[in-house]
Legacy VTK file of the C-alpha trace (Angstrom):
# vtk DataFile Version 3.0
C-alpha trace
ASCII
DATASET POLYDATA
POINTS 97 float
-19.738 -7.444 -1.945
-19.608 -4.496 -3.867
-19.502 -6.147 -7.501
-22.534 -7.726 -6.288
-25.076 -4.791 -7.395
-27.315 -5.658 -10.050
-28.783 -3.643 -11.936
-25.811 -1.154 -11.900
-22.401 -1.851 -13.236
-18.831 -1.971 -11.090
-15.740 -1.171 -12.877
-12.503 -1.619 -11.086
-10.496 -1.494 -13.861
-7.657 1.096 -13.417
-7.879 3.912 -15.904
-5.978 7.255 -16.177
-8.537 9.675 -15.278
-8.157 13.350 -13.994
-11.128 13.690 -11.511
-14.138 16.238 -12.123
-16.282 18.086 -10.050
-18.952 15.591 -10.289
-17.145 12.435 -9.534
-17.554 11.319 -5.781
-14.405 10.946 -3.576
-14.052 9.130 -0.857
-12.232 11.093 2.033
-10.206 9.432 4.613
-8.355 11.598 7.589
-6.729 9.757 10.667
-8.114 6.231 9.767
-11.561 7.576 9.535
-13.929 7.909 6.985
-15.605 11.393 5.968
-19.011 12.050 4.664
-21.687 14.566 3.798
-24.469 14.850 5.990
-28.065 15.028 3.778
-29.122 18.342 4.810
-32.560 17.374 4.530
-32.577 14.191 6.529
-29.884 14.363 9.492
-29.931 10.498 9.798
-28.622 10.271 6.156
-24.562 10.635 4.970
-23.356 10.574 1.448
-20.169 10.445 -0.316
-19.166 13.406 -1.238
-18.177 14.507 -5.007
-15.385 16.889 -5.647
-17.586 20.266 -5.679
-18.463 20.062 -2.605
-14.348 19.596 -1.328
-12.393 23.000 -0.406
-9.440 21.630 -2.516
-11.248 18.986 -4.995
-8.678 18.036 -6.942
-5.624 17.502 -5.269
-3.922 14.254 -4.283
-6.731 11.841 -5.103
-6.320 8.458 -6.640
-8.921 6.611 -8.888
-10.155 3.749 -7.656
-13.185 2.383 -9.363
-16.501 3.336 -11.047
-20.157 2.532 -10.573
-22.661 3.113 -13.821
-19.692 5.274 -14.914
-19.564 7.518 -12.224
-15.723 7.640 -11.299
-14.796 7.161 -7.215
-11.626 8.605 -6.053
-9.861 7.915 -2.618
-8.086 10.952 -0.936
-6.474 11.246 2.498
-7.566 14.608 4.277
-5.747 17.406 5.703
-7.413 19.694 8.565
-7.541 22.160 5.769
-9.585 20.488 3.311
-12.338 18.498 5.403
-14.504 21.401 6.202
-18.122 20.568 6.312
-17.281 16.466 6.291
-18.084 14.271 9.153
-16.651 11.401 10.736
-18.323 8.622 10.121
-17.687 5.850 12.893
-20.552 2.804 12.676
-21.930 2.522 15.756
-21.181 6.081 17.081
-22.415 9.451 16.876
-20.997 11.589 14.075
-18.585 14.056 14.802
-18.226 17.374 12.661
-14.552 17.842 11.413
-12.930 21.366 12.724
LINES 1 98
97 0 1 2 3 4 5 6 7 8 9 10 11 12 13 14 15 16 17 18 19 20 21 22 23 24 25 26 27 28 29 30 31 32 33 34 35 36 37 38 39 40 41 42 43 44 45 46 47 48 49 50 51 52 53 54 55 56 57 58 59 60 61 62 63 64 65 66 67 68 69 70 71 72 73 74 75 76 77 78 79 80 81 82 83 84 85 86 87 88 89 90 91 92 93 94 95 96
């Protein structure tokens, strides 16, 4: 389970919190999960944090943070997914047009 992470710290505690470029956010479009893809090792995704969105800051909602780090949850348009990926376990990941 996710609290389960020793040595690092999980905060679920709701707090009101305007997101920043650094915090990570955790993209959702059409059921499906959207990640980063490690440019460096192709096998390797990554949440994404808000700099690296086309429009970071709207419509997210906080949801919890890890070692302080704040995670946000924000459903996707088609206009604001560019350079995410679909994420499906078990599947090949697809890059979002």
């Amino acid at each position: 389970m996710i609290q389960d992470i020793i040595p690092h710290q999980y905060d679920n505690h709701y707090i009101e919190y305007q997101p920043q470029i650094t915090d990570f956010c955790i993209c959702i479009k059409d059921g499906t999960v959207l990640l980063c893809q490690d440019k460096k090792e192709k096998n390797s995704w990554y949440i994404p944090t808000f700099k690296e969105l086309a429009e970071p800051l709207y419509g997210a909602v906080y949801l919890f943070a890890i070692d302080g780090r704040h995670y946000f949850l924000k459903q996707m348009t088609g206009k604001d997914d560019t350079g995410l990926i679909a994420y499906v376990e078990d599947a090949e990941p697809q890059p979002q047009r």
